[in-house]
The first five atom37 places (N, CA, C, CB, O) and aatype in JSON, in Angstrom:
{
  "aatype": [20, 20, 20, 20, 20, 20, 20, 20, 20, 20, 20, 20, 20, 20, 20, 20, 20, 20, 20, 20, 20, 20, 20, 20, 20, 20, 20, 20, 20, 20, 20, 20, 20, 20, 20, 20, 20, 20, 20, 20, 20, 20, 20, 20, 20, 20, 20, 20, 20, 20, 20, 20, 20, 20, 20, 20, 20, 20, 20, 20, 20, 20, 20, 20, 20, 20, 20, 20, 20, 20, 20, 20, 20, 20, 20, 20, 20, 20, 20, 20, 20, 20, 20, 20, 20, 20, 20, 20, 20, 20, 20, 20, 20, 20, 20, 20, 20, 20, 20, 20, 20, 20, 20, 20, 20, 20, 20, 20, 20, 20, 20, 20, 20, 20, 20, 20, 20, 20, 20, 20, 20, 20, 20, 20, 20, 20, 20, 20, 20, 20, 20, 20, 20, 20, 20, 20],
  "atom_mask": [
    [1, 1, 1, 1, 1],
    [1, 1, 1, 1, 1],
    [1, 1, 1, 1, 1],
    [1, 1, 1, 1, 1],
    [1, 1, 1, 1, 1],
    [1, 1, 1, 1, 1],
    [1, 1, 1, 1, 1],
    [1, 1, 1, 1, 1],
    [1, 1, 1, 1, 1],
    [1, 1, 1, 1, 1],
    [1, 1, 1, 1, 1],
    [1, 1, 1, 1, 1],
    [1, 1, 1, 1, 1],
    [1, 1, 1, 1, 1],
    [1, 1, 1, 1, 1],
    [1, 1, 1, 1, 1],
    [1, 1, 1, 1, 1],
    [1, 1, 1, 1, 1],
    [1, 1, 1, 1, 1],
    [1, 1, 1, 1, 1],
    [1, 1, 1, 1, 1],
    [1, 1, 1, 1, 1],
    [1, 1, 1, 1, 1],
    [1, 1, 1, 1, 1],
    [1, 1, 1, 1, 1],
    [1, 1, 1, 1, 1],
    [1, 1, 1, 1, 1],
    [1, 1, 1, 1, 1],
    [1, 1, 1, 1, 1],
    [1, 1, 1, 1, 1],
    [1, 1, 1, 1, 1],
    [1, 1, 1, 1, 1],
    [1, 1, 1, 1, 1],
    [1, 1, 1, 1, 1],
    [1, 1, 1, 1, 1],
    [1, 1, 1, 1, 1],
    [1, 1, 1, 1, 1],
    [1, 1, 1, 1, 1],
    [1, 1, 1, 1, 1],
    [1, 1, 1, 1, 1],
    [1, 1, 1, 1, 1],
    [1, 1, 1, 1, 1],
    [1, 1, 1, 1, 1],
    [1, 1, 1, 1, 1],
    [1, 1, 1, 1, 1],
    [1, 1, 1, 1, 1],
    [1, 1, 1, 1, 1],
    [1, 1, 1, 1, 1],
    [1, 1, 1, 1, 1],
    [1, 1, 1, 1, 1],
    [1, 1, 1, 1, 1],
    [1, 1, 1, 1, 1],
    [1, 1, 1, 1, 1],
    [1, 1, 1, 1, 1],
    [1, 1, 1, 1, 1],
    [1, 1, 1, 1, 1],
    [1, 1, 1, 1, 1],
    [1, 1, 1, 1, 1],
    [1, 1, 1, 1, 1],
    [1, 1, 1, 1, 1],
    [1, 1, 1, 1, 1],
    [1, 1, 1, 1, 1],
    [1, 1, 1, 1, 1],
    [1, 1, 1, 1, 1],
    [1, 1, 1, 1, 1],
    [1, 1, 1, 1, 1],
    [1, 1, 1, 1, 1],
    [1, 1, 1, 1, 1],
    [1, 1, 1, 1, 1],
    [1, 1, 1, 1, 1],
    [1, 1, 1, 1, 1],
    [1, 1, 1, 1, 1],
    [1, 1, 1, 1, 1],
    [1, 1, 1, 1, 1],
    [1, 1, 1, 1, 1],
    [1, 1, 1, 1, 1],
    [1, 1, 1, 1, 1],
    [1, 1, 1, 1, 1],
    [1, 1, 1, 1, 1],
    [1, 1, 1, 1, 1],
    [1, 1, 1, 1, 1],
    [1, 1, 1, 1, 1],
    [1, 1, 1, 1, 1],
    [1, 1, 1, 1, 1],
    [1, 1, 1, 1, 1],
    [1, 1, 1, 1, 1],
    [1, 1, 1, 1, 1],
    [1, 1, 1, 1, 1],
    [1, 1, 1, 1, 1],
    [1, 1, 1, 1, 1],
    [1, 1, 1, 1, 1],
    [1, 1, 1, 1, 1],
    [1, 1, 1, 1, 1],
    [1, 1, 1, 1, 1],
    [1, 1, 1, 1, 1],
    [1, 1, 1, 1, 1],
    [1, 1, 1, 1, 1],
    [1, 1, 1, 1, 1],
    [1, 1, 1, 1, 1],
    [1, 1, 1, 1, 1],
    [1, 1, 1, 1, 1],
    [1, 1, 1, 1, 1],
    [1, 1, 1, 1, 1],
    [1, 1, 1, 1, 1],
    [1, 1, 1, 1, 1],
    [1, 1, 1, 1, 1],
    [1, 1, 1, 1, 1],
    [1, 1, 1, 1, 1],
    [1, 1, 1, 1, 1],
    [1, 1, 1, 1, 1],
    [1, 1, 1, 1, 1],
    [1, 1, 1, 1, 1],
    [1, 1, 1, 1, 1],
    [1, 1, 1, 1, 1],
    [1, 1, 1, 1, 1],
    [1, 1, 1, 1, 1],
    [1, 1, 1, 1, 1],
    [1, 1, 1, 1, 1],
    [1, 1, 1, 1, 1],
    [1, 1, 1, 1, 1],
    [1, 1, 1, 1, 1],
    [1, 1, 1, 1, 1],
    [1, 1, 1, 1, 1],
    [1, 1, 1, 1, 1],
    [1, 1, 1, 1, 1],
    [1, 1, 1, 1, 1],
    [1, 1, 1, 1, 1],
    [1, 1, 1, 1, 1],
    [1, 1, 1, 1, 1],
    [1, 1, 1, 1, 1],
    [1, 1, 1, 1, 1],
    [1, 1, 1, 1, 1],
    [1, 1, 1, 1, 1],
    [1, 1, 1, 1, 1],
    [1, 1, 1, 1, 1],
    [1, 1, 1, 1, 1]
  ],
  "atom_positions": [
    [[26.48, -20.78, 16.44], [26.37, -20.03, 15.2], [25.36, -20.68, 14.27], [27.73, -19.92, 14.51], [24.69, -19.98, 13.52]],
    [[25.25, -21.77, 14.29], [24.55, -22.68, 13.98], [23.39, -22.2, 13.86], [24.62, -23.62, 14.68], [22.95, -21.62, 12.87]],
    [[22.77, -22.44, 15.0], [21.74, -22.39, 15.39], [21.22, -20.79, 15.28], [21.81, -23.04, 16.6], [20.0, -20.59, 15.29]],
    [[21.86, -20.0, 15.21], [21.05, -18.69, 14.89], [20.88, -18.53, 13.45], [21.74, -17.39, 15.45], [19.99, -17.84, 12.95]],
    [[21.75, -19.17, 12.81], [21.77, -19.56, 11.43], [20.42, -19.85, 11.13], [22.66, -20.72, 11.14], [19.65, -19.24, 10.38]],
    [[20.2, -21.13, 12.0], [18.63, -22.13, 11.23], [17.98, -21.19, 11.89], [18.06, -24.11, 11.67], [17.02, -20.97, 11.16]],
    [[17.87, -20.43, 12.91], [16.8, -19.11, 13.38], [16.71, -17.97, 12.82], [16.99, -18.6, 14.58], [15.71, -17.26, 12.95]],
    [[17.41, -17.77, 12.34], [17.32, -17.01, 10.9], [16.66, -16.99, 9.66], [18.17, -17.08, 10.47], [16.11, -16.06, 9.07]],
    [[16.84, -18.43, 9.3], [16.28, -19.0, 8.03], [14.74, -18.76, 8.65], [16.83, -20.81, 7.55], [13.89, -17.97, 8.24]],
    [[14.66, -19.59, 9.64], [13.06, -19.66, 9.61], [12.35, -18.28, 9.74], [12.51, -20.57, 10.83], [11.23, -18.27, 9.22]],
    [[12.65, -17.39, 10.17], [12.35, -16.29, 10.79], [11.7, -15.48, 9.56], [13.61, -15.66, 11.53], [10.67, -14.82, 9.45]],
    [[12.97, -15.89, 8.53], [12.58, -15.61, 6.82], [11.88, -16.33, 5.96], [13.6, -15.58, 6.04], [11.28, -15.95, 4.96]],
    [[11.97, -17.37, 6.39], [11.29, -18.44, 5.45], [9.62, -18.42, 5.11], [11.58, -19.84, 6.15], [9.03, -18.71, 4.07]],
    [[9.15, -17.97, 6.4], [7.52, -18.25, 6.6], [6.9, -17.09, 6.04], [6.97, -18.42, 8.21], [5.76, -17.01, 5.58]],
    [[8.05, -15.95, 6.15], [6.98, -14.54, 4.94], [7.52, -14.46, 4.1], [6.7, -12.88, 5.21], [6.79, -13.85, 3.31]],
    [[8.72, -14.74, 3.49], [9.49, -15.36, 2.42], [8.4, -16.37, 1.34], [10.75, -16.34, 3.25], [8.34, -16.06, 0.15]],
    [[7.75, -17.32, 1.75], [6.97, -18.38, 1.14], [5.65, -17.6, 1.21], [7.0, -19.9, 1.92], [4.77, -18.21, 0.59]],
    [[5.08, -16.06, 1.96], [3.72, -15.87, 1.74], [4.14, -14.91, 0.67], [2.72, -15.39, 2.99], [3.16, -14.53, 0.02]],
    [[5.42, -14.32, 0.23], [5.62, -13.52, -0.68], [5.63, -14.11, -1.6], [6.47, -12.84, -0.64], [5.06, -13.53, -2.51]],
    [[6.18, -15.45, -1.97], [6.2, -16.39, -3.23], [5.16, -16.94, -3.53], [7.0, -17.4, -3.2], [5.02, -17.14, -4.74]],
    [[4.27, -17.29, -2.8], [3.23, -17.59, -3.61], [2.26, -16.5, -3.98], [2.58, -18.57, -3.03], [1.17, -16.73, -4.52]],
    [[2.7, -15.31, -3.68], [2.16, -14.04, -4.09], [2.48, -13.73, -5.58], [2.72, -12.95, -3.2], [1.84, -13.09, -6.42]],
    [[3.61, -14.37, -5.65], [4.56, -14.02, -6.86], [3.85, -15.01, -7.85], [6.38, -14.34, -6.61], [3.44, -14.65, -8.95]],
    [[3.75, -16.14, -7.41], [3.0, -17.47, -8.21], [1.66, -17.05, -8.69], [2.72, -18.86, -7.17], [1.42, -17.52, -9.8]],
    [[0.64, -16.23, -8.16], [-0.36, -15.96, -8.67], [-0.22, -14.82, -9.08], [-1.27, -16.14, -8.05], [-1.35, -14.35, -9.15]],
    [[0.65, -13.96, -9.45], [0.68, -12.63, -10.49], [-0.06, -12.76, -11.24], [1.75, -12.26, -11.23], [-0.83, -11.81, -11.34]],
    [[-0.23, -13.64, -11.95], [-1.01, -13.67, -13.17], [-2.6, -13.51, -12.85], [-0.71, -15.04, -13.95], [-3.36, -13.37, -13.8]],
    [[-3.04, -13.53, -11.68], [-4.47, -13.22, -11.13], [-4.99, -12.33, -10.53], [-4.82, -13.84, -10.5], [-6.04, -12.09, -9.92]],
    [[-3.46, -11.59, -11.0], [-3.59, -10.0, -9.95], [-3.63, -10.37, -8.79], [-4.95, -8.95, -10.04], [-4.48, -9.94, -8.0]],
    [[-2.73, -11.23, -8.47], [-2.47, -10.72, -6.77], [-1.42, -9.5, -6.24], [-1.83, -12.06, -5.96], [-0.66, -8.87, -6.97]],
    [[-1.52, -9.38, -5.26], [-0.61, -7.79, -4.91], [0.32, -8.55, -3.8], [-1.79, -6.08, -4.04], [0.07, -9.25, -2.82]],
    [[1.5, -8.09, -4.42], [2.93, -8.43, -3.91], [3.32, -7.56, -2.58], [4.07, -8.1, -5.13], [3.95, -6.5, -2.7]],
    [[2.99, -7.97, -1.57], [3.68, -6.99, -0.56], [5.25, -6.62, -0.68], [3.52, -7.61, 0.83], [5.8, -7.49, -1.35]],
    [[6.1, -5.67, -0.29], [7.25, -5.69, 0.13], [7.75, -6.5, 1.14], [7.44, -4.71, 0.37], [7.34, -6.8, 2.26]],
    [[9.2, -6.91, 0.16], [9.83, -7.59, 1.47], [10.26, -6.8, 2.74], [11.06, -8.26, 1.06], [10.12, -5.65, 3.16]],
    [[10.79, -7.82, 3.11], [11.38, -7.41, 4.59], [13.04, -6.55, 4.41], [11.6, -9.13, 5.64], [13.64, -5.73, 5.1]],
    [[13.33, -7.21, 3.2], [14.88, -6.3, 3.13], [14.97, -5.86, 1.1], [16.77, -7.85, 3.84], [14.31, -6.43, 0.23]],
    [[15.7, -5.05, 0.94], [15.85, -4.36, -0.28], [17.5, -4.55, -0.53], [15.27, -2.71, -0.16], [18.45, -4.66, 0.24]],
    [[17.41, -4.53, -1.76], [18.87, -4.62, -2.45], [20.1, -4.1, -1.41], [18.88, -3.58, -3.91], [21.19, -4.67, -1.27]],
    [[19.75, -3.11, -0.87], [20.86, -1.7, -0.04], [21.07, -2.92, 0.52], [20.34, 0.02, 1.09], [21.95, -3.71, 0.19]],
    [[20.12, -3.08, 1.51], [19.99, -3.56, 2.72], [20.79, -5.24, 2.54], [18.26, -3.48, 3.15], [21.51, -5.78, 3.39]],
    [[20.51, -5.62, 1.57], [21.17, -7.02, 2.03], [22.64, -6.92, 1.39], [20.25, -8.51, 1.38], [23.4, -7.82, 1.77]],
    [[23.1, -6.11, 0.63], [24.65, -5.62, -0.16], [25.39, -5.78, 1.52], [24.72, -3.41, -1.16], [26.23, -6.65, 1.76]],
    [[24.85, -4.63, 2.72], [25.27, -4.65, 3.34], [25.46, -5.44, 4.85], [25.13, -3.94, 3.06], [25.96, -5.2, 5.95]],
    [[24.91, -6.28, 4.32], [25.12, -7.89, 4.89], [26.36, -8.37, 5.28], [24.77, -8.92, 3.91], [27.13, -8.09, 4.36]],
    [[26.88, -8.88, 6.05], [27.65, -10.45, 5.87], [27.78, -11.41, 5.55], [27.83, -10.94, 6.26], [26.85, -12.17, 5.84]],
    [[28.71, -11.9, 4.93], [28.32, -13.01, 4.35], [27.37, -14.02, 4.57], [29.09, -13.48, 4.29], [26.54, -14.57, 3.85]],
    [[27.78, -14.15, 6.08], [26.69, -15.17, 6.2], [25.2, -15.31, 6.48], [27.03, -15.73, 6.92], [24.47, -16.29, 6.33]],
    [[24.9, -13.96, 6.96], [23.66, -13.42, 6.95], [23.22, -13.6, 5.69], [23.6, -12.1, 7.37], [22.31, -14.42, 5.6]],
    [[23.72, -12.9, 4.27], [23.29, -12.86, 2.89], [23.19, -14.28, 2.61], [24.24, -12.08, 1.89], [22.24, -14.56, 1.89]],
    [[23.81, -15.12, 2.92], [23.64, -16.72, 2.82], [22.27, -17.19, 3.49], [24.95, -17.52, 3.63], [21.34, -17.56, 2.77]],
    [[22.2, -17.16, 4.6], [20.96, -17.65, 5.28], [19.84, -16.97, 4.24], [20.84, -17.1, 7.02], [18.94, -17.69, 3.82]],
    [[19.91, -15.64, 3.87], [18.31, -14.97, 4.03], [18.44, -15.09, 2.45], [17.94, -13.06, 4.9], [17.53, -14.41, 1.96]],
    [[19.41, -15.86, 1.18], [18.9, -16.27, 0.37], [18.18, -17.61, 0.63], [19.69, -16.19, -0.46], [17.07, -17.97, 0.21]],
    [[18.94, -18.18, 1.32], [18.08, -19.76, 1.97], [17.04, -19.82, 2.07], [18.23, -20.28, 3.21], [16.29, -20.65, 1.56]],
    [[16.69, -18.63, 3.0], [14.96, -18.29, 3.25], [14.31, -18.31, 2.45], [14.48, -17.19, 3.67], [13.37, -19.08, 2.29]],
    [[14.81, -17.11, 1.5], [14.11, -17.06, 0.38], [13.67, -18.08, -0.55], [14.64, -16.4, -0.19], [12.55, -18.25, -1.04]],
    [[14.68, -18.67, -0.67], [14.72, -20.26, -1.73], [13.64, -20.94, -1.54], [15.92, -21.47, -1.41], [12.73, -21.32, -2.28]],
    [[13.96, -21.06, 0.05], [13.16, -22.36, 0.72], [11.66, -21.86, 1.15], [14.04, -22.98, 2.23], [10.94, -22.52, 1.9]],
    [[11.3, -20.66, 0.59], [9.87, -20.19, 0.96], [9.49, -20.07, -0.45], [9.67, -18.74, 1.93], [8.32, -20.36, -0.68]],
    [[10.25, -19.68, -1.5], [9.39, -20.18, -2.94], [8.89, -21.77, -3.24], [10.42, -19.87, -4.25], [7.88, -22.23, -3.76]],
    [[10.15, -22.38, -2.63], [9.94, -23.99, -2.98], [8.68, -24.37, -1.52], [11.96, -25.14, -2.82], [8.33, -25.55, -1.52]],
    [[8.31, -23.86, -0.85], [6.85, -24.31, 0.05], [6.09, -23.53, -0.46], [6.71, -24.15, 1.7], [4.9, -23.76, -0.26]],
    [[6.36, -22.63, -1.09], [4.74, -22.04, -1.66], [3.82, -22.46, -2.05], [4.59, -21.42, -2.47], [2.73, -21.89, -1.93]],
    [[4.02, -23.76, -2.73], [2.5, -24.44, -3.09], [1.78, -24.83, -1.91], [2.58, -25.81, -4.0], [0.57, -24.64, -1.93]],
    [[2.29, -25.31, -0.9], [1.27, -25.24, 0.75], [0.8, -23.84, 0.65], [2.3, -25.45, 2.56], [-0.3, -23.72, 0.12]],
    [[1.48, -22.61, 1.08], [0.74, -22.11, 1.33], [-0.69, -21.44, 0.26], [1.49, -21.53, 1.92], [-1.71, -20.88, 0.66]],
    [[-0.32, -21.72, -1.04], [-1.25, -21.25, -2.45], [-2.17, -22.87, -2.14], [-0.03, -21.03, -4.55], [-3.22, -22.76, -2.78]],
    [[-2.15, -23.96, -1.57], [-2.73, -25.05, -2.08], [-2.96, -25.84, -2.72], [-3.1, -25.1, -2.14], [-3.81, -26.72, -2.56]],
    [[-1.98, -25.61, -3.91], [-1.91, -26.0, -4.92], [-0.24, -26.07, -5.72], [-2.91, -25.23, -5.44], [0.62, -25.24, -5.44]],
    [[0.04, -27.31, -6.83], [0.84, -27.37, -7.23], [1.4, -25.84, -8.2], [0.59, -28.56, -7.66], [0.64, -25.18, -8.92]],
    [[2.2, -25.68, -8.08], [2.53, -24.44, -8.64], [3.81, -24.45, -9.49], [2.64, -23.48, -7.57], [4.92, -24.43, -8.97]],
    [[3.65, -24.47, -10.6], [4.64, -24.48, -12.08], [6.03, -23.78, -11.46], [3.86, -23.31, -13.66], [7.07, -24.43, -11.37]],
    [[5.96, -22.57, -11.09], [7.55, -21.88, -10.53], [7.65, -22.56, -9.27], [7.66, -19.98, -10.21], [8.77, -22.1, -9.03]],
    [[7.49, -23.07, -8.57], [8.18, -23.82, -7.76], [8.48, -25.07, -7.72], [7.83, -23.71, -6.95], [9.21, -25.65, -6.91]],
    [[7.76, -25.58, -8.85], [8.18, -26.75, -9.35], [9.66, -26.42, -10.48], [6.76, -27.44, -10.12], [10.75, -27.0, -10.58]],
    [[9.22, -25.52, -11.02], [10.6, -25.41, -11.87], [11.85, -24.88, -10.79], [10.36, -24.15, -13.26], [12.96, -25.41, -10.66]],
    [[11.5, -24.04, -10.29], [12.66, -23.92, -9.06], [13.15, -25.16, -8.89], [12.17, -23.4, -7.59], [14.2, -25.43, -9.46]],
    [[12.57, -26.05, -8.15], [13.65, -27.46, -7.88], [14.03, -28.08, -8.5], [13.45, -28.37, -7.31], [14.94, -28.86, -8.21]],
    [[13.34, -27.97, -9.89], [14.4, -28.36, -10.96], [15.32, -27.91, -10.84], [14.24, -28.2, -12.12], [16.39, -28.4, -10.5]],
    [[15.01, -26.68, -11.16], [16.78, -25.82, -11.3], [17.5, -26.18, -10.27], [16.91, -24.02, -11.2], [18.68, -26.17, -10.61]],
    [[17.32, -26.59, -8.86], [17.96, -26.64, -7.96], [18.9, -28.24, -8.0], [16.98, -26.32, -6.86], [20.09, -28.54, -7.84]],
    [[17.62, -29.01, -8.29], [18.8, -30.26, -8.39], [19.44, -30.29, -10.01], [17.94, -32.02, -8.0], [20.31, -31.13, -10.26]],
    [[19.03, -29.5, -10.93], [20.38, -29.77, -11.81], [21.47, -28.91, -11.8], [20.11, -29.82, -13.17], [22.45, -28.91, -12.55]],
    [[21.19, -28.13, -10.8], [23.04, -27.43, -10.57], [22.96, -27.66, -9.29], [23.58, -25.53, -10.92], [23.28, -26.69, -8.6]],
    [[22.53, -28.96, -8.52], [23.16, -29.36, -7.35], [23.58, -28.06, -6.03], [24.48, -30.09, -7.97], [24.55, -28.1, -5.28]],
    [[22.42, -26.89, -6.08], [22.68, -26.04, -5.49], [23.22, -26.11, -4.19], [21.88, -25.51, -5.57], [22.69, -26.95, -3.46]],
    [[24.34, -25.29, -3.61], [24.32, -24.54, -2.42], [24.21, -23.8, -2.35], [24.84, -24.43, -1.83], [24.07, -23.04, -3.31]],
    [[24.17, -23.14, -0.03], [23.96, -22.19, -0.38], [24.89, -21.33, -0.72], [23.35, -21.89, 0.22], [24.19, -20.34, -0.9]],
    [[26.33, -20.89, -1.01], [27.23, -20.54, -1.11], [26.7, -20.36, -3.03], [28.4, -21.49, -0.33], [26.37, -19.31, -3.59]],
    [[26.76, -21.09, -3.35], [26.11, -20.67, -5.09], [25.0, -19.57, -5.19], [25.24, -22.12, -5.87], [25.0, -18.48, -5.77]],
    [[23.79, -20.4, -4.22], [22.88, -19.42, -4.4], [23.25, -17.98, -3.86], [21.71, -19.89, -3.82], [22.58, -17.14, -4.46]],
    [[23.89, -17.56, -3.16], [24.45, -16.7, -2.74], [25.52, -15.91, -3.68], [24.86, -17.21, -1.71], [25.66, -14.69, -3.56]],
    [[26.31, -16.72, -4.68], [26.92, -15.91, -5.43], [26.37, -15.66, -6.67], [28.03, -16.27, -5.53], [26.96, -14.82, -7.36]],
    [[25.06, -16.37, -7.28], [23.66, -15.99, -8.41], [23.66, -14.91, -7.75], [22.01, -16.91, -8.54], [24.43, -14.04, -8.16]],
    [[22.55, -14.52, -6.17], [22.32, -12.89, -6.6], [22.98, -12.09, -6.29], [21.32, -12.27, -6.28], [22.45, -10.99, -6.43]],
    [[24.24, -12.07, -5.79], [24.95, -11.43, -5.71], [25.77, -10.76, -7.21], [25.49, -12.08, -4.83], [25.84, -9.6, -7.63]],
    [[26.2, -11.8, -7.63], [26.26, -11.06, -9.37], [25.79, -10.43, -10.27], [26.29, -11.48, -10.1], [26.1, -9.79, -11.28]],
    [[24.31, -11.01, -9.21], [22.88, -10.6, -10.18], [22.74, -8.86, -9.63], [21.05, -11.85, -9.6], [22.19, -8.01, -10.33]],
    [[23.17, -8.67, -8.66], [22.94, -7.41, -8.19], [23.99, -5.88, -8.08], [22.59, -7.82, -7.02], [23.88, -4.68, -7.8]],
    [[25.29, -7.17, -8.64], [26.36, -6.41, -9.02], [25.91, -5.38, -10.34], [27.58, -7.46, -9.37], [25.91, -4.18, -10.62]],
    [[25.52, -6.75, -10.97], [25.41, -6.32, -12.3], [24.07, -5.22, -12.87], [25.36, -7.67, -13.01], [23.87, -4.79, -14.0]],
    [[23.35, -5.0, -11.66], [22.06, -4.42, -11.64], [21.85, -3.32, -10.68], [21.13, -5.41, -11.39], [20.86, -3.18, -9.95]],
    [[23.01, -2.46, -10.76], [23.18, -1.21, -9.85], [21.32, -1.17, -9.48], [24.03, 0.51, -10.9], [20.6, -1.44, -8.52]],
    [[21.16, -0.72, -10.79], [19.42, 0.09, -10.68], [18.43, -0.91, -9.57], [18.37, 0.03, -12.7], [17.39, -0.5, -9.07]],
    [[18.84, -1.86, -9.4], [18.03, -2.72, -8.77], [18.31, -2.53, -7.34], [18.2, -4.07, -9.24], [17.58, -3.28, -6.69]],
    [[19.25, -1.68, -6.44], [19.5, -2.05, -5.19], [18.76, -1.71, -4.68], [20.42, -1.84, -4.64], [18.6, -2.59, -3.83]],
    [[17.67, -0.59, -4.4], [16.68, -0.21, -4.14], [15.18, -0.86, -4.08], [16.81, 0.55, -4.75], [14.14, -0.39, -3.61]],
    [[15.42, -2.06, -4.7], [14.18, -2.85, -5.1], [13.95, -4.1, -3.73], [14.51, -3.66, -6.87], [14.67, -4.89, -3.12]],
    [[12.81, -3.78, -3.73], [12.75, -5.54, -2.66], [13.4, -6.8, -3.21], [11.02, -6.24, -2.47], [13.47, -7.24, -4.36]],
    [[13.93, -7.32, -1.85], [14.97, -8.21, -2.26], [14.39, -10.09, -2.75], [16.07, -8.12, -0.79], [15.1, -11.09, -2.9]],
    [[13.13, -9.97, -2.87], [12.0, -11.32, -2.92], [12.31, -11.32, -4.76], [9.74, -10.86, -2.2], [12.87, -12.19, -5.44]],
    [[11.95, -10.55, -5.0], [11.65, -10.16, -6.17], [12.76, -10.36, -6.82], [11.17, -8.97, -6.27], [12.69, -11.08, -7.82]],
    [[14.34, -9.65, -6.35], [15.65, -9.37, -7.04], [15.8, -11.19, -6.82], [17.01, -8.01, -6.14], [16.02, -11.93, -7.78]],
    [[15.7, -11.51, -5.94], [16.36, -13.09, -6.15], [15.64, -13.83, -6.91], [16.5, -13.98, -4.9], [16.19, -14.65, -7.66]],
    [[13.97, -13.66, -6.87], [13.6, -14.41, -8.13], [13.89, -14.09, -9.45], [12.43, -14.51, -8.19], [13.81, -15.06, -10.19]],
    [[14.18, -13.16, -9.92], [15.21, -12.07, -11.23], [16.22, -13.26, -11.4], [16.26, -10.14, -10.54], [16.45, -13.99, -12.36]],
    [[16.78, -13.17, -9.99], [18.31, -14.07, -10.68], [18.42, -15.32, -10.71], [19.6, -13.89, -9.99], [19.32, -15.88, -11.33]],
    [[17.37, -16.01, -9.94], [17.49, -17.43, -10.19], [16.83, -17.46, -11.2], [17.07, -18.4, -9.24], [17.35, -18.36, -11.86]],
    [[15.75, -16.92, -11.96], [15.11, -17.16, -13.33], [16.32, -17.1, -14.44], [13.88, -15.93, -13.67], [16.55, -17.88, -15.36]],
    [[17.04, -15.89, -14.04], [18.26, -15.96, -15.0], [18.92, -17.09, -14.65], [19.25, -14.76, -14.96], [18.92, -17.99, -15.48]],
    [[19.34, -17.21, -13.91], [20.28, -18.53, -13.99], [19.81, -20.36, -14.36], [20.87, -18.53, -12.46], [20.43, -21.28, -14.9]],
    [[18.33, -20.25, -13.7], [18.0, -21.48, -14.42], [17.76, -21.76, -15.86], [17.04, -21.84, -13.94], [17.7, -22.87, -16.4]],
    [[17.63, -20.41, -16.46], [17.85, -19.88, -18.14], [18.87, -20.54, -18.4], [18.15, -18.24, -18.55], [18.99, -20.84, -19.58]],
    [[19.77, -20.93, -17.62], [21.14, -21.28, -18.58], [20.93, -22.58, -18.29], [22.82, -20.66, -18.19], [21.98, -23.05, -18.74]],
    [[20.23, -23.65, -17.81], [19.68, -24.79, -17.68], [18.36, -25.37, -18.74], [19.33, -24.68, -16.33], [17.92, -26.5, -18.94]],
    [[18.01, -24.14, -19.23], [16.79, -24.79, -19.94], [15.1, -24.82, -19.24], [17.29, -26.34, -20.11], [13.97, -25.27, -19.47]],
    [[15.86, -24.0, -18.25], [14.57, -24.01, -17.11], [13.8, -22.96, -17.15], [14.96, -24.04, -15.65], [14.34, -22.25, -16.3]],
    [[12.79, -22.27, -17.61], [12.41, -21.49, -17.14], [10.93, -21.11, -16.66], [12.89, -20.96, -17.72], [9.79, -21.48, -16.93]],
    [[11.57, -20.1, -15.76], [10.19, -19.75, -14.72], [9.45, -18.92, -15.35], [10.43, -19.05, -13.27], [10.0, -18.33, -16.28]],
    [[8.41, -18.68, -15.13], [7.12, -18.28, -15.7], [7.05, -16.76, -14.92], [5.74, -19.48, -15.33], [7.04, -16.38, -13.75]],
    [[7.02, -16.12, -16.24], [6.96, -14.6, -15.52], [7.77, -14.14, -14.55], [5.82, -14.36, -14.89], [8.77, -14.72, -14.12]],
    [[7.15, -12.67, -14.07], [8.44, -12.02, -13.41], [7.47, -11.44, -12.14], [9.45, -10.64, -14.53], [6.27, -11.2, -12.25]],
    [[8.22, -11.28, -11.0], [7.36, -11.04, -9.58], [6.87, -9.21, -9.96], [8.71, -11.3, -7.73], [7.65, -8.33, -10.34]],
    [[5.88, -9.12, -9.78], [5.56, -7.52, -9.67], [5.71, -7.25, -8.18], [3.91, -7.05, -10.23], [5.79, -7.95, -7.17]],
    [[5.71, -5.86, -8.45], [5.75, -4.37, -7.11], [4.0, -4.65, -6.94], [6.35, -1.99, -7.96], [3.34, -3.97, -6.15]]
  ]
}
């Protein structure tokens, strides 16, 4: 189980991190592809699936500066946020999940985007915050 677990993650991780640093240069007009899954689509998940493929996600904003080349302010603030609420993934997993409870209108939306929404909100309550918001 394991192991399809970490085959999972990666599977997500590597266009996961070309979507985030997509997100990192918004401000230069870069164009955000769609993700691979949308609000619907990951609601109707399993738990542990929705666990891994926030992982992905996480862990492909926080490598985005490899693939952009450069140090990059939101993924640097991401790991802030991450080591001052000592994240798991079981947390990160219940951020967007609340985040999406609470955001009917959003289930429809790519799901790259909805998790950066909610970890920006939530590192808000840390003092952290990320710079801008991912465009369509």
């Amino acid at each position: 189980m394991l192991r399809e677990l970490r085959r999972l993650v990666m599977a997500i991780a590597i266009p996961t991190a070309l979507a985030s640093a997509q997100a990192q240069a918004q401000t230069e007009g870069v164009f955000i592809h769609h993700s691979f899954e949308t609000g619907n689509g990951y609601r109707g998940m399993p738990d542990m699936m929705r666990r891994a493929y926030v992982m992905g996600v996480f862990d492909g904003m926080l490598f985005s500066p490899m693939i952009a080349t450069s140090d990059l302010p939101r993924a640097r603030s991401l790991g802030q946020c991450e080591e001052r609420m000592n994240m798991t993934d079981q947390q990160l997993t219940a951020i967007v999940d609340r985040y999406l409870d609470s955001n009917p209108v959003l289930w429809g939306d790519d799901m790259h985007g909805v998790v950066y929404s909610a970890l920006s909100e939530a590192c808000g309550h840390y003092g952290i915050r990320l710079l801008g918001k991912p465009s369509k």
